[in-house]
Backbone bond lengths (Angstrom), bond angles and torsions (degrees), N, CA, C in turn:
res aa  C-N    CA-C-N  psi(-1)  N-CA   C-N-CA  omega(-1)  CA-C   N-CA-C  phi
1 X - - - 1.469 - - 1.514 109.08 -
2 X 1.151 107.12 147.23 1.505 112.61 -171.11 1.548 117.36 -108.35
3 X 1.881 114.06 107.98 1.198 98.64 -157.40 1.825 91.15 -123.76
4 X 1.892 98.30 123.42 1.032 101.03 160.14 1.756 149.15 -8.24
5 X 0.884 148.45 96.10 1.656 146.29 158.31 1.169 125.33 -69.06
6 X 1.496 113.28 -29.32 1.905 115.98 163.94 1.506 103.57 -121.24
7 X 1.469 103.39 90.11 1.819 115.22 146.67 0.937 123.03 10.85
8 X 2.137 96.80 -71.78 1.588 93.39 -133.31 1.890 91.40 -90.62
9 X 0.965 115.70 -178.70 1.983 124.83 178.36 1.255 92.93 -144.26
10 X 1.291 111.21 161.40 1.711 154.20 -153.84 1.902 103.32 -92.23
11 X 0.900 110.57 118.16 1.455 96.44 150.15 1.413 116.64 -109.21
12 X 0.933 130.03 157.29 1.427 144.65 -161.61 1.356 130.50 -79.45
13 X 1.641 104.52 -17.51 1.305 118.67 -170.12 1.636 114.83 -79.63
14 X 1.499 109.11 75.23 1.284 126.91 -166.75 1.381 110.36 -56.41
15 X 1.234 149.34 120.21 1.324 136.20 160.58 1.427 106.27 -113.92
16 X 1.554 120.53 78.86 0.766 150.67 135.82 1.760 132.83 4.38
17 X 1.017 86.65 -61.17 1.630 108.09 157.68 1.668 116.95 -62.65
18 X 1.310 105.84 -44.87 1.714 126.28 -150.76 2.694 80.68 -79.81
19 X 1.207 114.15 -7.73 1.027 120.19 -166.11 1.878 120.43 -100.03
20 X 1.626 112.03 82.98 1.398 95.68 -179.41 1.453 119.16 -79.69
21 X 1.362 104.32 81.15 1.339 118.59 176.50 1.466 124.86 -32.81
22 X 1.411 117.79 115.47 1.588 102.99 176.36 1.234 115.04 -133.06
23 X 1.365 163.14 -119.35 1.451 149.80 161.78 1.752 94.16 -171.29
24 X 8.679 133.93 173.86 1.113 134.99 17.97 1.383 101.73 120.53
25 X 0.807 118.60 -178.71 1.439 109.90 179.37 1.788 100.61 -106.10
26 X 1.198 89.12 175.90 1.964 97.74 -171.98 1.514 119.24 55.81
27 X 1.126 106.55 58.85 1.896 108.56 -170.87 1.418 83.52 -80.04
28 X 1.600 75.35 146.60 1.651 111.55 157.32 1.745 111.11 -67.47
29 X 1.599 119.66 138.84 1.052 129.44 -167.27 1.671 90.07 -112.41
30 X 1.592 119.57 119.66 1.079 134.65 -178.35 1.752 131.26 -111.29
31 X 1.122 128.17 110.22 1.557 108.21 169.54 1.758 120.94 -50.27
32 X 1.138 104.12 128.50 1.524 110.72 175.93 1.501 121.30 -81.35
33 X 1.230 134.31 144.60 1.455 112.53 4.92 1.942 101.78 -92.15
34 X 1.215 120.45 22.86 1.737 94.08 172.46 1.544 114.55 -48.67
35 X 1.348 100.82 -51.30 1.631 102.86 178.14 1.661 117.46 -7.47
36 X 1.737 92.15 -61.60 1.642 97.85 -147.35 1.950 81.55 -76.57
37 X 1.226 134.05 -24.33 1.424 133.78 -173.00 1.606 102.75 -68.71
38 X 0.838 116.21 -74.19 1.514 127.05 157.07 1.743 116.22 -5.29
39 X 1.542 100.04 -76.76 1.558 112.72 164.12 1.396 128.77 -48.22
40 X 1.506 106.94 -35.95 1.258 118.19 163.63 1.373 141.50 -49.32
41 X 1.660 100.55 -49.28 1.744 143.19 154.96 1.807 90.91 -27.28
42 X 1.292 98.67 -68.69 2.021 118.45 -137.03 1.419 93.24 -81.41
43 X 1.409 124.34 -18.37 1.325 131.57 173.73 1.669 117.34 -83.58
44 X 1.294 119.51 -28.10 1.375 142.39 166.33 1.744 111.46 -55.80
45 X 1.264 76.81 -62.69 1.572 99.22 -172.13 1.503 120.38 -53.32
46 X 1.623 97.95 -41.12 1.590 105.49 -175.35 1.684 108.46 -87.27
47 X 0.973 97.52 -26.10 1.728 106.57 167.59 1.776 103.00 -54.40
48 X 1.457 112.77 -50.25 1.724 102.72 -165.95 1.646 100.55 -90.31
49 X 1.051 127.01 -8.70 1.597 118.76 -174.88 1.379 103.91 -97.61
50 X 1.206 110.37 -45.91 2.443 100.34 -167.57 1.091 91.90 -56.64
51 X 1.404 136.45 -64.53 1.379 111.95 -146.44 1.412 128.55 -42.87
52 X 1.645 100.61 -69.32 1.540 97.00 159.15 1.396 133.70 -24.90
53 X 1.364 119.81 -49.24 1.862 134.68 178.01 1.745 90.68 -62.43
54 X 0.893 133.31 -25.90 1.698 124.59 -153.90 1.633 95.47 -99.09
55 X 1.193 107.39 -27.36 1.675 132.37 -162.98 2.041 85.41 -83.30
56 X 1.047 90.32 -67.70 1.739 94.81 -166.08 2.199 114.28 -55.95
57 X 1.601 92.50 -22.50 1.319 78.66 169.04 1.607 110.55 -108.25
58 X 0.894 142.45 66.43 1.402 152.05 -106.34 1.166 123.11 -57.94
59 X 0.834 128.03 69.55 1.843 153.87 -160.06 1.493 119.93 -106.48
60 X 1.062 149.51 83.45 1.386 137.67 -177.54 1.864 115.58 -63.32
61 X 1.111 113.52 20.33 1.683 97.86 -174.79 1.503 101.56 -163.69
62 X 1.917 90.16 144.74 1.839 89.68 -179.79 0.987 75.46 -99.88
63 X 1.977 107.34 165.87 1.067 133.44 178.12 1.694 104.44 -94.59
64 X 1.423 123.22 -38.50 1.575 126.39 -175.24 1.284 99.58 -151.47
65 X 1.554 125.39 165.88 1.413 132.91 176.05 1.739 78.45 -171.58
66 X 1.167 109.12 101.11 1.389 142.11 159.29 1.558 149.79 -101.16
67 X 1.345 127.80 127.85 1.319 108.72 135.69 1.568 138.38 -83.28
68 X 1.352 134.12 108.56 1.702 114.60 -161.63 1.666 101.76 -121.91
69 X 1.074 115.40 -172.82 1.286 113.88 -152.97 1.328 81.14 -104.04
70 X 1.511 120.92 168.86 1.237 129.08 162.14 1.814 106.01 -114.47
71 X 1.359 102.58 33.36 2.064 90.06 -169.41 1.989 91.13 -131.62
72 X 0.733 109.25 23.91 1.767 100.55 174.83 1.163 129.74 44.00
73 X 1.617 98.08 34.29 1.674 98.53 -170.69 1.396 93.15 -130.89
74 X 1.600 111.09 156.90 1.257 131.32 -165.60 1.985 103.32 -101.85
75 X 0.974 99.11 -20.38 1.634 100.93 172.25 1.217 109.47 -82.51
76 X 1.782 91.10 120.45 1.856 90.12 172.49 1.044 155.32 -73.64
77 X 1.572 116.17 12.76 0.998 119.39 -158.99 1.875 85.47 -119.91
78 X 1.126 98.38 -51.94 1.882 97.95 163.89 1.250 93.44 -38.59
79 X 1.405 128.20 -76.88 1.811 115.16 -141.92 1.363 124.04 -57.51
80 X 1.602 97.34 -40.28 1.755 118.28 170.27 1.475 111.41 -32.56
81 X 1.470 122.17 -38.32 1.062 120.71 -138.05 1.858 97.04 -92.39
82 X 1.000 101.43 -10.95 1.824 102.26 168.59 1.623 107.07 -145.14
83 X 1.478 106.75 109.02 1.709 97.49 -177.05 1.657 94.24 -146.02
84 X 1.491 97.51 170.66 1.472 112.66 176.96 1.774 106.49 -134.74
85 X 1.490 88.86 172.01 1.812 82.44 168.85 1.647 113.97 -113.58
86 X 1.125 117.49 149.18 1.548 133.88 -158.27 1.450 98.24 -117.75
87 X 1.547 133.23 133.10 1.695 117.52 130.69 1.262 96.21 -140.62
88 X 1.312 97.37 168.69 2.064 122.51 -168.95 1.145 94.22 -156.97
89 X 1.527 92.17 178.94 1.278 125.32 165.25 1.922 98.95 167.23
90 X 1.829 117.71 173.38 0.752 107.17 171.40 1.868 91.10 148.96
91 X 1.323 113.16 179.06 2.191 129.72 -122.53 1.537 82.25 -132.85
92 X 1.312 87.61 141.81 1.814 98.43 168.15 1.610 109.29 -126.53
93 X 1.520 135.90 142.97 1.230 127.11 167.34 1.368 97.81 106.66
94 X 1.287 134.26 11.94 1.572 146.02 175.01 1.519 98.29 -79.47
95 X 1.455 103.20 143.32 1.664 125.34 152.17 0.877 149.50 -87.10
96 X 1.527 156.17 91.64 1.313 136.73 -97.92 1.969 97.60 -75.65
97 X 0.803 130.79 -15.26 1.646 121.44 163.39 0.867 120.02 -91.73
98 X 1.771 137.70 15.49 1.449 141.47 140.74 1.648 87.51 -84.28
99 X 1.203 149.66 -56.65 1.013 118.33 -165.35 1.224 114.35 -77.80
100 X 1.032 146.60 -53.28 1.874 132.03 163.61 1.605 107.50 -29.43
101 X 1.196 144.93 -50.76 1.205 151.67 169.37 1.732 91.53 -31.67
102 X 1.586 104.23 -71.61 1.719 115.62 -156.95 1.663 93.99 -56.93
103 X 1.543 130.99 -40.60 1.416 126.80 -159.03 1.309 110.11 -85.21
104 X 1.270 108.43 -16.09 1.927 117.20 178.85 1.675 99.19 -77.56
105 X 1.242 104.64 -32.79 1.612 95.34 -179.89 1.183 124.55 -91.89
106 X 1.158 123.73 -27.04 1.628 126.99 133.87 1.571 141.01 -34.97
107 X 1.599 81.58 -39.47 1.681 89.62 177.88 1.327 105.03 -72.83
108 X 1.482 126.96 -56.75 1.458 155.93 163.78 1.993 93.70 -11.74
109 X 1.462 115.29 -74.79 1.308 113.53 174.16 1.180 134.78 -57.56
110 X 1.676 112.09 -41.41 1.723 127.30 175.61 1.668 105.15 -48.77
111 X 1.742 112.68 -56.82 1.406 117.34 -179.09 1.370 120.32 -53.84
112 X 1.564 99.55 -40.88 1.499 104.76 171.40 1.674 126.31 -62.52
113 X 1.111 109.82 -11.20 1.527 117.61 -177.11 1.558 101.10 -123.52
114 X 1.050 124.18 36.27 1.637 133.22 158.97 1.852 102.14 73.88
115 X 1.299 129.19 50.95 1.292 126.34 161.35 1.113 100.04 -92.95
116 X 1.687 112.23 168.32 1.637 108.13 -170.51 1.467 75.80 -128.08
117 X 1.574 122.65 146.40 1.563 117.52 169.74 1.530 126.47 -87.65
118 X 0.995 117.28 158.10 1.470 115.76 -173.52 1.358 98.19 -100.21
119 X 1.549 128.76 146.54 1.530 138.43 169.29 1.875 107.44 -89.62
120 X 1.797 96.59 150.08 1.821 82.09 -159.36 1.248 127.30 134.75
121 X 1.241 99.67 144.44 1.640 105.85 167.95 1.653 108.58 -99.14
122 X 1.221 105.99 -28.90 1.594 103.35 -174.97 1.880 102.83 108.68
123 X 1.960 92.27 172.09 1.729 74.18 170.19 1.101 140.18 -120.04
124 X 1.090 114.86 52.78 1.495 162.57 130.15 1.423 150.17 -26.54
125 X 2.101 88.93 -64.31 1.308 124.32 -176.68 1.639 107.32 72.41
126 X 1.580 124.16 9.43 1.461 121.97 176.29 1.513 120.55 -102.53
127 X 1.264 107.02 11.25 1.527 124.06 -158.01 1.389 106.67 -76.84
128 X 1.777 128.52 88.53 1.883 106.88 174.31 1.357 110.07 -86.54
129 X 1.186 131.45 0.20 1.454 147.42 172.15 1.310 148.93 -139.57
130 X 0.946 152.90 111.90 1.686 135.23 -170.05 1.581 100.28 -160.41
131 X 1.531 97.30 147.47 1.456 111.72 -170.62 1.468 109.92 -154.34
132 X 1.139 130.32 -178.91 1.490 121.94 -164.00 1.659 97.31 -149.95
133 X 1.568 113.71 151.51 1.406 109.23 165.40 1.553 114.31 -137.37
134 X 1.034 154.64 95.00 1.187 146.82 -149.09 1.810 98.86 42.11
135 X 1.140 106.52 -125.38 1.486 114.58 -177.04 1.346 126.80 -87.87
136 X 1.339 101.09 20.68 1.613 108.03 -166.23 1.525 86.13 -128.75
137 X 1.809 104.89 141.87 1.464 122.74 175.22 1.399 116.10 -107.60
138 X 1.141 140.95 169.12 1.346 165.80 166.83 0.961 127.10 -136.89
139 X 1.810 106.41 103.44 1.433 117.60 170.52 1.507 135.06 -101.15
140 X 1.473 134.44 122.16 1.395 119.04 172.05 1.617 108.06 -100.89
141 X 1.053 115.15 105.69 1.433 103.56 172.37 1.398 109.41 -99.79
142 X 1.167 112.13 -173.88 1.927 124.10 -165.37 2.011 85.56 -153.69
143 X 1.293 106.42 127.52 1.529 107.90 167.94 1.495 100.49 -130.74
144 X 1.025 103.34 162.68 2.125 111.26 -176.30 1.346 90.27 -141.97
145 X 1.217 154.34 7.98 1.469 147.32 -171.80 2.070 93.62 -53.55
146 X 1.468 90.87 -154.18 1.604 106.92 -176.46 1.446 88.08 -81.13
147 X 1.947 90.29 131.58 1.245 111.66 157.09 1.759 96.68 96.21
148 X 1.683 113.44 176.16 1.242 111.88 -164.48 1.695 113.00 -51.51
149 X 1.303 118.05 154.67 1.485 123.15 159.94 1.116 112.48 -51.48
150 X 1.449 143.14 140.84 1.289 137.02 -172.22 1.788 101.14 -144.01
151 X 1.277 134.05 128.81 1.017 160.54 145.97 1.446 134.33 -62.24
152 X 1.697 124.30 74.43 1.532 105.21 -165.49 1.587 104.18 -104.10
153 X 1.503 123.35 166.10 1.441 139.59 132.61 1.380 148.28 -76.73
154 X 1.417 146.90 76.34 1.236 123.79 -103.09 2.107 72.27 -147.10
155 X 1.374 122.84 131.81 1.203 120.46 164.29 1.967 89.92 -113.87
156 X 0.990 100.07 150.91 1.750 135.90 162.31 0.989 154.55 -142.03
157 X 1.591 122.82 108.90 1.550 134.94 -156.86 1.768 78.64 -72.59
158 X 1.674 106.75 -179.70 1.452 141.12 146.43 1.496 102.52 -60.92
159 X 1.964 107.20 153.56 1.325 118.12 167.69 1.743 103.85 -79.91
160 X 0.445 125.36 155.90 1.522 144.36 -173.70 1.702 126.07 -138.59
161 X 1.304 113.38 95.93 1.628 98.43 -173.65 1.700 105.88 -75.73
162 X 1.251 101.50 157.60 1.471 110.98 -155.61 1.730 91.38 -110.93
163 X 1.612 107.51 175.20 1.215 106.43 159.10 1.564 129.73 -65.43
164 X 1.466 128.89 -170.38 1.519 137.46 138.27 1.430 104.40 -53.04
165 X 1.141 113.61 149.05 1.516 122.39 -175.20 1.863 147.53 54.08
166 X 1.889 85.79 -1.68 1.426 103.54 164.81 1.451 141.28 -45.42
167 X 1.078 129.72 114.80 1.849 115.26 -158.51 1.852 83.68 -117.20
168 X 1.665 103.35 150.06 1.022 119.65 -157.07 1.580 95.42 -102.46
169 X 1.358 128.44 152.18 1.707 135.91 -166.38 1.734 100.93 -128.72
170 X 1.570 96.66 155.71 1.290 103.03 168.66 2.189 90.70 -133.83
171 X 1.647 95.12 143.87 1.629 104.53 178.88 1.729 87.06 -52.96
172 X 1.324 84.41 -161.15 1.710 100.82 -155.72 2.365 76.98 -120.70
173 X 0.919 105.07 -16.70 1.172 106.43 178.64 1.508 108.64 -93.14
174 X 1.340 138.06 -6.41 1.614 137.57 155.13 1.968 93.25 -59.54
175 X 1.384 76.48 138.30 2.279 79.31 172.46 1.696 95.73 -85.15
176 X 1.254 105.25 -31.84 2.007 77.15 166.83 1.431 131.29 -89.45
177 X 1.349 109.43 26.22 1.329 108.89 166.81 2.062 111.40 -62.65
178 X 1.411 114.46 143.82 0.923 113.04 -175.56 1.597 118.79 101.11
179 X 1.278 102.20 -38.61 1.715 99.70 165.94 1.047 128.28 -26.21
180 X 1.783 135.43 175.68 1.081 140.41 170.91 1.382 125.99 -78.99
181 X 1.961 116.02 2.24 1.365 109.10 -130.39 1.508 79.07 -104.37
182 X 1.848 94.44 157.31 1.486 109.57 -169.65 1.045 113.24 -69.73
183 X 1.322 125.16 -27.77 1.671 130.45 -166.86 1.401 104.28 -54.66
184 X 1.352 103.27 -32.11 1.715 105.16 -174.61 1.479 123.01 -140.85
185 X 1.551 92.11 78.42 1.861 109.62 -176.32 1.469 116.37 -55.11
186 X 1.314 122.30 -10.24 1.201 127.44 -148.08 1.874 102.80 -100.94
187 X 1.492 108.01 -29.80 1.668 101.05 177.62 1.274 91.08 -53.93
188 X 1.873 87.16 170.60 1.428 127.67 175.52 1.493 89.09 -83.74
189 X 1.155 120.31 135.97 1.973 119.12 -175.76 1.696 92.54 -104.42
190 X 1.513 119.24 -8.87 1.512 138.63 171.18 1.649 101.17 -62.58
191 X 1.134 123.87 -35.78 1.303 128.00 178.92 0.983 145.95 -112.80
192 X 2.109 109.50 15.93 1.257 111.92 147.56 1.557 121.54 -64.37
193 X 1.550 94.95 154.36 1.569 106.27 -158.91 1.848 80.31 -123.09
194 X 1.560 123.82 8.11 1.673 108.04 -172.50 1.295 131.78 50.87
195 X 1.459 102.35 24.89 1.911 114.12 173.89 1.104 103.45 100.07
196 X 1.529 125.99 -9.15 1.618 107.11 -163.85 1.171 107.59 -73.21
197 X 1.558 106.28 136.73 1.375 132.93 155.93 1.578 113.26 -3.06
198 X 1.281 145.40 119.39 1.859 145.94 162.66 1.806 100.34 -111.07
199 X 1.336 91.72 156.51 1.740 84.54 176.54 1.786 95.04 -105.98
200 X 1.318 101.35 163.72 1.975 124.61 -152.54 1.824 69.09 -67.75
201 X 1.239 97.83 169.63 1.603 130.05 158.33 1.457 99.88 -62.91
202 X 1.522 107.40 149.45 1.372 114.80 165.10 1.869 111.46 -88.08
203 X 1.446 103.93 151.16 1.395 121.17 -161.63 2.147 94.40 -36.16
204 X 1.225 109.15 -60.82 1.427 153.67 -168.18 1.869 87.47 -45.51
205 X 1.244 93.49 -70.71 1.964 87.87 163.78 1.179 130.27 -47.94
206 X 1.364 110.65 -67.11 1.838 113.99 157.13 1.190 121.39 6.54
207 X 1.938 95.15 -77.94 1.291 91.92 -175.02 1.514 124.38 -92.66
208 X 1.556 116.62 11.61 1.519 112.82 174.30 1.896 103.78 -88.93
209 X 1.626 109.77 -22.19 1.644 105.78 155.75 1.267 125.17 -38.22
């Protein structure tokens, strides 16, 4: 049985607009402001593709849909200044042939919506999947370390250095959108929901994203 590790799920009701989109090591060095346009793009993008991928390995909930910093610092105005966009989700208590099962059906959809696959384990050696879309990656990894086996889905823009004064966003489809947290002054704090659970977008939404 396949039991969730990220709770909370996505609702769909993108406000898009309501999103100052912004975007590891080896960042991309950008003229400003494309950067923050750019970031914007990769934040769009990952909003209309996971769901489906989260849907196909049959999962009802993202775990994050982010912008995060790529510099390890807790000051926000430092972190802003080089970020990418992140989403996941993904099952704990899997066997490594429930997870090949879960990545064939993922893969099955990714190809179908124009991913190109990557050959590989990754460098890692945990890799049951990976695929690429323009500049955005797709990872399925499988880990067995201490503690349950865990199975994630993980899409990833490029780091991107940002301008002076860049403030970092979470979609309206992260369940912590709305929080208090400084990194991202910009949610509606009207629209934390406190993690609770949203159900995924319907297929039919997907593709009007």
């Amino acid at each position: 049985m396949r039991t969730p590790i990220f709770r909370h799920t996505a609702a769909v009701a993108i406000a898009v607009a309501a999103l100052t989109l912004g975007g590891c090591m080896n960042p991309e060095s950008d003229d400003q402001p494309d950067a923050e346009a750019r970031s914007a793009e990769y934040g769009r993008t990952i909003e209309q593709e996971l769901p489906p991928l989260v849907r196909a390995a049959g999962w009802d909930s993202i775990g994050t849909l982010t912008e995060k910093s790529c510099l390890g610092t807790a000051d926000p105005e430092e972190a802003s200044r080089n970020t990418r966009w992140t989403g996941s989700s993904g099952a704990s208590g899997l066997s490594q042939s429930e997870a090949e099962e879960i990545a064939d059906d993922v893969r099955s959809t990714a190809e179908e919506n124009g991913w190109d696959p990557k050959e590989g384990k990754g460098p890692h050696g945990d890799r049951v999947y990976g695929a690429s879309k323009g500049d955005l990656t797709l990872t399925v990894t499988y880990h067995t370390g201490a503690g349950r086996p865990e199975l994630t889905l993980s899409l990833d823009s490029p780091c991107l250095d940002m301008p002076s004064g860049h403030t970092m966003s979470r979609s309206e489809l992260d369940p912590m959108y709305g929080s208090s947290d400084p990194l991202y002054p910009n949610d509606d704090r009207s629209k934390f929901t406190n993690g609770k659970a949203k159900p995924l977008p319907s297929p039919s939404e997907d593709a009007a994203g």
